[in-house]
C-alpha positions, -999 to 999 in steps of 0.1 A, spaced: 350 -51 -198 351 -84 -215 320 -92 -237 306 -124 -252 283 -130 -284 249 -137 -278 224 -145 -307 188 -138 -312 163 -131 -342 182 -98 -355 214 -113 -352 244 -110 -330 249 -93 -296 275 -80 -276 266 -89 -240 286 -88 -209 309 -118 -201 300 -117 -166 261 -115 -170 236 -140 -171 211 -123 -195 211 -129 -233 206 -111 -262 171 -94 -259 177 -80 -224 210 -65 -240 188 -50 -270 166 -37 -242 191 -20 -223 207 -2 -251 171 11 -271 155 24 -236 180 46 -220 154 61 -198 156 70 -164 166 49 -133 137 33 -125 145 -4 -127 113 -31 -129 108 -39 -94 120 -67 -76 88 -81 -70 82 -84 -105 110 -102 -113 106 -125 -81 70 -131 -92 79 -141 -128 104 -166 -113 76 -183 -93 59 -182 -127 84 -199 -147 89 -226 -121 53 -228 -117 48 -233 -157 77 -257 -156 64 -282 -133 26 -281 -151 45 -287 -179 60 -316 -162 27 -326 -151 13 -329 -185 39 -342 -204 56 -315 -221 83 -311 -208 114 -331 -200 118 -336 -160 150 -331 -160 145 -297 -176 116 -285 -152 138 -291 -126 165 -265 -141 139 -243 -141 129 -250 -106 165 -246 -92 174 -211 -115 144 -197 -106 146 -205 -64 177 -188 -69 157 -156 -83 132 -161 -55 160 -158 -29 176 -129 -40 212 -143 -54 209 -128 -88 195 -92 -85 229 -81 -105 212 -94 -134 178 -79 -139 188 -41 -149 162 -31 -173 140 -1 -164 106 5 -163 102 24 -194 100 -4 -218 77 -23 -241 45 -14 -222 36 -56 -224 69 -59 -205 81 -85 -232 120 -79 -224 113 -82 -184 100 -116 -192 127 -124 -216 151 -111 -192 138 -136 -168 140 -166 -195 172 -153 -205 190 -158 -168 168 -190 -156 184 -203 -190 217 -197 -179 219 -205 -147 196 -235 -153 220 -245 -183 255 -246 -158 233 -267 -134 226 -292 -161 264 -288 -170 274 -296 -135 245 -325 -131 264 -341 -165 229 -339 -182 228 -333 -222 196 -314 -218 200 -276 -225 175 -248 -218 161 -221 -244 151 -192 -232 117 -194 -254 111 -230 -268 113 -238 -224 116 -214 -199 86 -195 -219 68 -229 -226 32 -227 -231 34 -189 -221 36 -155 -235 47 -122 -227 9 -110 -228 -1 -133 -202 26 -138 -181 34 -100 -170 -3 -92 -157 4 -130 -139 35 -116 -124 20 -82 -113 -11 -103 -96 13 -124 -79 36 -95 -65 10 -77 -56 -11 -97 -35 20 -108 -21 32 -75 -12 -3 -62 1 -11 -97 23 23 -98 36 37 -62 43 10 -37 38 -15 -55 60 6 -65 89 19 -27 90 -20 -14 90 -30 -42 118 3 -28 139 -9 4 142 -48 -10 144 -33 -24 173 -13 4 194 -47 25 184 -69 0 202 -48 1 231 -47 39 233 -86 40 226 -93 16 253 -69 37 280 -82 69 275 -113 66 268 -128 81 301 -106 114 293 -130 143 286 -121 168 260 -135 196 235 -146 185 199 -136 204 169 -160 208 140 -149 233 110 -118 240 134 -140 256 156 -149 246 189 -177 220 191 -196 197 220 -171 173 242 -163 136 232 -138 115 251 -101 115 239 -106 78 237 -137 83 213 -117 101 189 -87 77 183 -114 52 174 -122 67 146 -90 65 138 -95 28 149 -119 27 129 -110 41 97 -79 14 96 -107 -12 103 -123 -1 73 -95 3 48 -78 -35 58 -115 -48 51 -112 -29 17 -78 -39 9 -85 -73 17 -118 -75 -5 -95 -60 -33 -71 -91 -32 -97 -115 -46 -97 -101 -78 -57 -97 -79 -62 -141 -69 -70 -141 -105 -47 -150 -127 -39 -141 -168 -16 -173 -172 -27 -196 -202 -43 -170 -220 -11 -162 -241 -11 -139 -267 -41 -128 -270 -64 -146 -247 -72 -177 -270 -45 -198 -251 -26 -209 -285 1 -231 -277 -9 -240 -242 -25 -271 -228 -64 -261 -219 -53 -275 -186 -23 -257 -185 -37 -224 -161 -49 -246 -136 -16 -264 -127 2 -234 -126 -21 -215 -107 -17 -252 -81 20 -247 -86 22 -210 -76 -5 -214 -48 20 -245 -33 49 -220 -33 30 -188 -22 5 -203 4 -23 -181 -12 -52 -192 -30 -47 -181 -68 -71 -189 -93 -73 -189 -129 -87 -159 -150 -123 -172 -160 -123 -147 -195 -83 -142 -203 -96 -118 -231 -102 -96 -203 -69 -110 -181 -48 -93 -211 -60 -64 -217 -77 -49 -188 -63 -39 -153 -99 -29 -131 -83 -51 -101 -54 -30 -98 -71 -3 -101 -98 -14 -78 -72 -27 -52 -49 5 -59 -82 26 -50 -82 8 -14 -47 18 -7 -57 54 -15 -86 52 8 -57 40 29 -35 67 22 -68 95 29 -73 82 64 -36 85 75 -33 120 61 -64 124 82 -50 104 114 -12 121 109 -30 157 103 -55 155 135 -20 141 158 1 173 144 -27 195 150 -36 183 187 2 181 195 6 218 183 26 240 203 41 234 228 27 270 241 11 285 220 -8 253 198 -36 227 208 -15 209 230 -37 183 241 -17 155 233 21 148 237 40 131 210 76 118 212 108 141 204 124 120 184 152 148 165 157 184 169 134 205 148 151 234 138 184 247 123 181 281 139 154 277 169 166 261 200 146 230 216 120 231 186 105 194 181 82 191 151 60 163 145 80 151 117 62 112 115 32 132 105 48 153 80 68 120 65 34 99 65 15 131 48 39 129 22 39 93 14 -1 103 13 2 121 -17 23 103 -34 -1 74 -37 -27 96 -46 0 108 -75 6 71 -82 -37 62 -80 -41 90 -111 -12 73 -130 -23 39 -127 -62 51 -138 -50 63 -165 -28 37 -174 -56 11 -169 -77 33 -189 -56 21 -221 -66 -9 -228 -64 -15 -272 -78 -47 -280 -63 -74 -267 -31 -60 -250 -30 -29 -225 7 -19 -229 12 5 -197 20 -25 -177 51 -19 -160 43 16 -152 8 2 -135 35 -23 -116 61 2 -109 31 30 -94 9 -1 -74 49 -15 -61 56 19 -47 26 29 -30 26 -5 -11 61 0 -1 57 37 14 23 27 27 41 -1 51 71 13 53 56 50 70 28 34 90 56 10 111 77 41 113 47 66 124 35 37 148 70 30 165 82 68 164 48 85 174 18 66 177 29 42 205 44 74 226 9 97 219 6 105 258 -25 134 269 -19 163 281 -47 169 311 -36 203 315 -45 213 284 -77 194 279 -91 201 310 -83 242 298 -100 240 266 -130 221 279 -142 244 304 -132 274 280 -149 262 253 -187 278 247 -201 251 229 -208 233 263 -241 254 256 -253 233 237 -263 210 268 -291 235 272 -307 236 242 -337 209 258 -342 231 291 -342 265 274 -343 265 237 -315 272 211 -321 309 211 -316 316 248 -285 290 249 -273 313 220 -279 345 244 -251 332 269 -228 318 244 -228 355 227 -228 372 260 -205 352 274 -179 355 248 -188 393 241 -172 402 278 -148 373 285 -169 358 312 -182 318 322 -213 299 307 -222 299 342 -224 333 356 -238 346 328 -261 321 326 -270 330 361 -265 370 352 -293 369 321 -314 351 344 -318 320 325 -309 292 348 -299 291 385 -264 282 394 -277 246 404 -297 243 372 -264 252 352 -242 225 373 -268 199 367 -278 205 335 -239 209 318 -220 178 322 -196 176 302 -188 139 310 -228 132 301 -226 146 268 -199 121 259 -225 97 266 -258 109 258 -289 90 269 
């Protein structure tokens, strides 16, 4: 491998020839050789909307060249579209401020923004800190680019995903909602609802968490930038924060605003924490909606079996024809690891010293990854089982008129303690509500049939 020298503060620097990054990003891969979780993506995407951002405010209020701002501007589109991913490898496990992710972003915008000048036959050259970090610092810009990326990521991927499967549960609410079938309460046996009443509260509860998730988003709108190393704003224009938040909002289409206290910008995290908490809430109602669709699709025999979900692979090694409802069991999964990912990012919030919390990447690395798996199982769970969920009539129509707790329907004509008699009696010798019923005494055969409806008690009065 052929290498160039590349200076910084501590000297000289062996850096790849073909590489964009300088000297500190070369430090940084070298003094954290820890694991293979590189910063994500959306980080470094976010920070290059930043650094054009800052560039044109800069512009704006004459500190820096044009010609220079629009280096910026065309390195960092390039970041933005994805051309340069080869040259953002450091990991997460850094400098908890993330200092050598945003130097590793100055470091390549100043390189490729330096061979566009080259090429334009300008004599204006890019430094890494005196421009491309104009007016900024490490402290501020990180928490900027974690806001940025992460309303991005939970506007436009983990909110469509939810509102897909909002969707194909609305559809099945509204078709089967005259389709009588047992409750369960405790996993026991419990008064009839309609199959369509149940799947909307499932509806519901994906109502309630893109309502929560959106909320959270209005707090990640505000922004850290201009606060700079500590929250006084030293070095910046006072107007500085408001341009670039006008700059980011005219590249993003979202409505970002600037931090009204950046002492608390830099060194607390609540919004991610607060907007984290949401996608758990998220996460607890699909291990809720994935559980309830494995246990009613148990069987095929011998299991619930009141609803039929698609057979999308074998689901055994060793057992013939065995489908499992392996959507559920991948969506389940996902579940918990956002509730792993909700305790690491409390805790990391929680560590706040002074002016700087310094568990920001792993906070942007934990929040990243639960959006991801969040969309990314809900469209699969929607398109591979949720749209094929089809009921089984058999079955339901079975376990309604052998459940007991259809009983309860008599508690106004003749008390709880007789309706107890004939659920006891008629489970003690294997026989219907109805004849014994009839057999204790209790109720006519007429009375009985008028009295238990099952279809009226979806629908009480």
């Amino acid at each position: 491998m052929e290498y160039r020298i590349e200076k910084d503060t501590l000297g000289e620097i062996h850096v790849p020839k073909e590489k964009y990054w300088g000297a500190q990003t070369q430090r940084s891969k070298q003094n954290f050789p820890i694991g293979k979780e590189t910063m994500p993506l959306e980080i470094i995407k976010a920070f290059a909307i930043l650094k054009k951002s800052a560039a044109l405010a800069n512009k704006e209020l004459g500190f820096m060249e044009p010609k220079k701002a629009e280096a910026i501007e065309v390195a960092a589109d390039q970041i933005v579209r994805g051309e340069l991913t080869e040259h953002f490898p450091l990991v997460v496990w850094q400098t908890g401020s993330g200092t050598q992710s945003n130097m590793n972003v100055n470091e390549v915008i100043a390189h490729v923004g330096n061979k566009w000048l080259k090429e334009q036959g300008s004599e204006w050259t890019l430094h890494p800190n005196d421009d491309v970090n104009k007016s900024q610092s490490s402290n501020d810009t990180y928490p900027t680019a974690m806001h940025i990326a992460f309303v991005l990521k939970l506007e436009d991927k983990v909110l469509p995903a939810l509102r897909t499967l909002k969707d194909t549960l609305k559809v099945k609410m509204d078709n089967y909602q005259d389709i009588v079938k047992i409750g369960r309460t405790h996993l026991q046996d419990a008064t009839p609802l309609t199959l369509g009443q149940e799947i909307s509260g499932w509806h519901r509860m994906l109502e309630k968490s893109e309502m929560m998730i959106e909320q959270s988003t209005t707090y990640l709108k505000e922004l850290a930038i201009g606060g700079t190393a500590v929250g006084t704003g030293l070095n910046a224009h006072p107007e500085f924060s408001e341009h670039v938040c006008k700059q980011i909002n005219a590249t993003t289409g979202k409505n970002f605003i600037s931090a009204p206290n950046k002492f608390h910008a830099l060194t607390s995290h609540d919004e991610s924490v607060y907007a984290h908490g949401a996608l758990k809430a998220l996460a607890a109602d699909l291990m809720k909606i994935a559980n309830d669709v494995r246990w009613l699709a148990s069987g095929p025999r011998c299991g619930i079996g009141e609803i039929n979900i698609p057979a999308n692979e074998p689901g055994s090694s060793i057992m013939p024809g065995k489908v499992n409802p392996t959507q559920s069991e991948a969506v389940t999964m996902v579940a918990t690891q956002v509730m792993g990912n909700d305790a690491t990012i409390g805790i990391a919030a929680s560590q706040g010293n002074f002016e700087l919390n310094v568990f920001k990447p792993v906070i942007a690395y934990n929040f990243l990854q639960s959006c991801e798996l969040l969309a990314d199982s809900i469209v699969s769970f929607d398109e591979r089982c949720a749209k094929g969920i089809e009921p089984n009539l058999e079955n339901i129509d079975k376990n309604l008129k052998d459940s007991l707790m259809l009983v309860t329907a008599l508690n106004p004509h003749i008390g709880y303690e007789n309706a107890a008699k004939i659920a006891k009696a008629a489970f003690e010798n294997n026989a219907t509500l109805k004849d014994t019923a009839v057999k204790l005494g209790l109720l006519t055969e007429e009375q009985f049939e008028q009295y238990v409806n099952p279809k009226e008690m979806t629908y009480p009065k």
